[in-house]
C-alpha positions in Angstrom: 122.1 86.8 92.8 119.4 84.5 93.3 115.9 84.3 91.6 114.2 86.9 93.9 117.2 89.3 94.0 117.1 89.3 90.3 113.6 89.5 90.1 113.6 92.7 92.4 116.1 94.1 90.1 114.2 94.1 87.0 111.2 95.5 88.5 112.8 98.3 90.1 114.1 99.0 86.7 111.1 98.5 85.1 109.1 100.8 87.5 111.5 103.9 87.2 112.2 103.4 83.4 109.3 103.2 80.9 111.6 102.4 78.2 112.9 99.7 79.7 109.9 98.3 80.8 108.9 98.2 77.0 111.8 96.4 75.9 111.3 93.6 78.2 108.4 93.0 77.1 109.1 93.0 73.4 112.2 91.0 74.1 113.5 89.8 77.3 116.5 87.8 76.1 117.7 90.7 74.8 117.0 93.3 77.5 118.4 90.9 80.4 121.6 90.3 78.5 122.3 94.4 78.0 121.2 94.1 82.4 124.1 91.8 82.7 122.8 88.4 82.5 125.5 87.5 79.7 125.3 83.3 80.8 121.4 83.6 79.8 120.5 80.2 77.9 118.9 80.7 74.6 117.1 77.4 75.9 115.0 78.8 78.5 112.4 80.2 77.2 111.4 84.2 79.6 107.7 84.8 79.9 107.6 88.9 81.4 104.0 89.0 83.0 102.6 92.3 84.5 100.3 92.3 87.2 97.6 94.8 86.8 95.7 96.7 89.3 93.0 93.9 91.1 94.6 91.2 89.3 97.2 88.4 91.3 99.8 86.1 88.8 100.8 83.3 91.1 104.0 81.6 89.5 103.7 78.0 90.2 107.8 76.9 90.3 108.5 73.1 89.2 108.9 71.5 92.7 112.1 70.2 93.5 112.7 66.4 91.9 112.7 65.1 95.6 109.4 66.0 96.6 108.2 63.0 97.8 110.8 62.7 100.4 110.4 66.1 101.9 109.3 67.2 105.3 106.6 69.8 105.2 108.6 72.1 107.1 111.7 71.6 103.9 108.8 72.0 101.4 107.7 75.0 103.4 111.2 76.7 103.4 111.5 75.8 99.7 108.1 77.4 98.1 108.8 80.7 99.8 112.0 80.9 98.1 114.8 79.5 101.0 117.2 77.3 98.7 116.0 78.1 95.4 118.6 76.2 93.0 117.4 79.0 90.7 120.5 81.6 90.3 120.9 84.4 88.0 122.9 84.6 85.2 125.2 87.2 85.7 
């Protein structure tokens, strides 16, 4: 799965289970790895952020180390999520 598949998981999850949702957020390491995600680094650190009602968290992503030498149209494809490196760990 990539990021936004994952993502999509977890919320839908977190929506139709309270419990869940609670875990997360007191330890998302933990909760991701009893989801599945066994290869999860202990290096990367999970920040679980809920947007509230009226609020908007934009996730700025670290752009890709090639930036520079992009065409709009690449950089485009790339911010909405078209050929994310970013993949799961399942």
């Amino acid at each position: 799965m990539n990021r936004y598949e994952t993502e999509e998981k977890i919320n839908l999850k977190a929506w139709k289970d309270p419990e869940f949702k609670k875990k997360l957020q007191a330890d998302p390491h933990a909760t991701l790895k009893e989801l599945g995600m066994k290869n999860l680094p202990a290096s990367i650190k999970v920040k679980v952020v809920e947007e509230q009602k009226n609020e908007w968290c934009i996730v700025l992503h670290v752009p890709p180390a090639n930036v520079q030498n992009l065409s709009e149209e690449e950089l485009k494809k790339i911010s909405a999520g078209a050929g994310v490196g970013w993949v799961c760990c399942t």
